[in-house]
C-alpha positions in Angstrom: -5.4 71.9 16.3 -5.7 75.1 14.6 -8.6 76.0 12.8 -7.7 75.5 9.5 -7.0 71.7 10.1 -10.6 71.7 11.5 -11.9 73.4 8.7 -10.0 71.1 6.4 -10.9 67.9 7.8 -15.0 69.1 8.0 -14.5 69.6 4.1 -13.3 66.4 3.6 -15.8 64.7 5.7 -18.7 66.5 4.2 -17.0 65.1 0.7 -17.0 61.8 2.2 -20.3 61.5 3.1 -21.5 62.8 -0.6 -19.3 59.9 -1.8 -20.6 57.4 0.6 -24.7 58.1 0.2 -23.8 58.4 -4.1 -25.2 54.7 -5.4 -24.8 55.5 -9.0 -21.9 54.3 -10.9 -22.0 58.0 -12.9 -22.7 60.3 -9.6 -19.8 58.1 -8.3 -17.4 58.8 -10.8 -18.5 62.7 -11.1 -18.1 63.4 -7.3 -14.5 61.2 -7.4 -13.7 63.5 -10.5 -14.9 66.5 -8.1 -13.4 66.1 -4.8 -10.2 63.9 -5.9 -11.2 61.2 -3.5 -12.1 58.0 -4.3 -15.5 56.0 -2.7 -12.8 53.9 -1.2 -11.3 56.8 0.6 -14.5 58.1 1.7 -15.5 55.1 3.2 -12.1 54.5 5.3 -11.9 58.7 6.3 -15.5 57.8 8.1 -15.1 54.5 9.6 -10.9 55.1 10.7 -11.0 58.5 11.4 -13.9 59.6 13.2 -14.4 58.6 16.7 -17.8 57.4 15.9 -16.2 55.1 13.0 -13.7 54.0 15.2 -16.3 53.3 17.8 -18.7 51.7 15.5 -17.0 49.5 13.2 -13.3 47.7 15.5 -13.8 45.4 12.9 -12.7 47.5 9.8 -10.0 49.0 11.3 -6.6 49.3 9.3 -8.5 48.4 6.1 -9.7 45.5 7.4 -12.6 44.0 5.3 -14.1 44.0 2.0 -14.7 47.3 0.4 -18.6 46.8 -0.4 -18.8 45.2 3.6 -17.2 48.0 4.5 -20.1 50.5 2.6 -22.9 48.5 3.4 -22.0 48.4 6.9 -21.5 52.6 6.6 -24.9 52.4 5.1 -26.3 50.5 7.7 -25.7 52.6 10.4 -25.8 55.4 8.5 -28.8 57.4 10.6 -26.5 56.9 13.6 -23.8 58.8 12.6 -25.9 61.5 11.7 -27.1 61.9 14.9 -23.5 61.6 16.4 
């Protein structure tokens, strides 16, 4: 992978966490306005395409699950990926 794509992908994780901790309906809808990523989007790069996510959460895989299950379980473990 060259760095760029790493680069890239860090960017878009950092955005995804931002849209993942906002709880605010407004914040929400400024930081989707921002990054051109929806919550929804957020929520799936973490839990599908990190190895933690993948790890973490078998059961949301491939958009399995409710959206707000899907956050709330995020949320949840949310100290864990930090330290991952």
């Amino acid at each position: 992978m060259s760095t760029s794509f790493l680069e890239e992908w860090g960017a878009q994780l950092e955005k995804a966490e931002a849209l993942v901790l906002a709880t605010d309906p407004a914040e929400i809808a400024e930081l989707e306005a921002q990054f051109g990523l929806s919550q929804l989007i957020a929520v799936a790069h973490i839990i599908e395409s990190t190895d933690w996510g993948v790890e973490t959460f078998p059961q949301f895989q491939n958009g399995a699950g409710a959206f707000g299950d899907r956050l709330e379980a995020l949320r949840t473990h949310w100290d864990n990926w930090k330290r991952a």
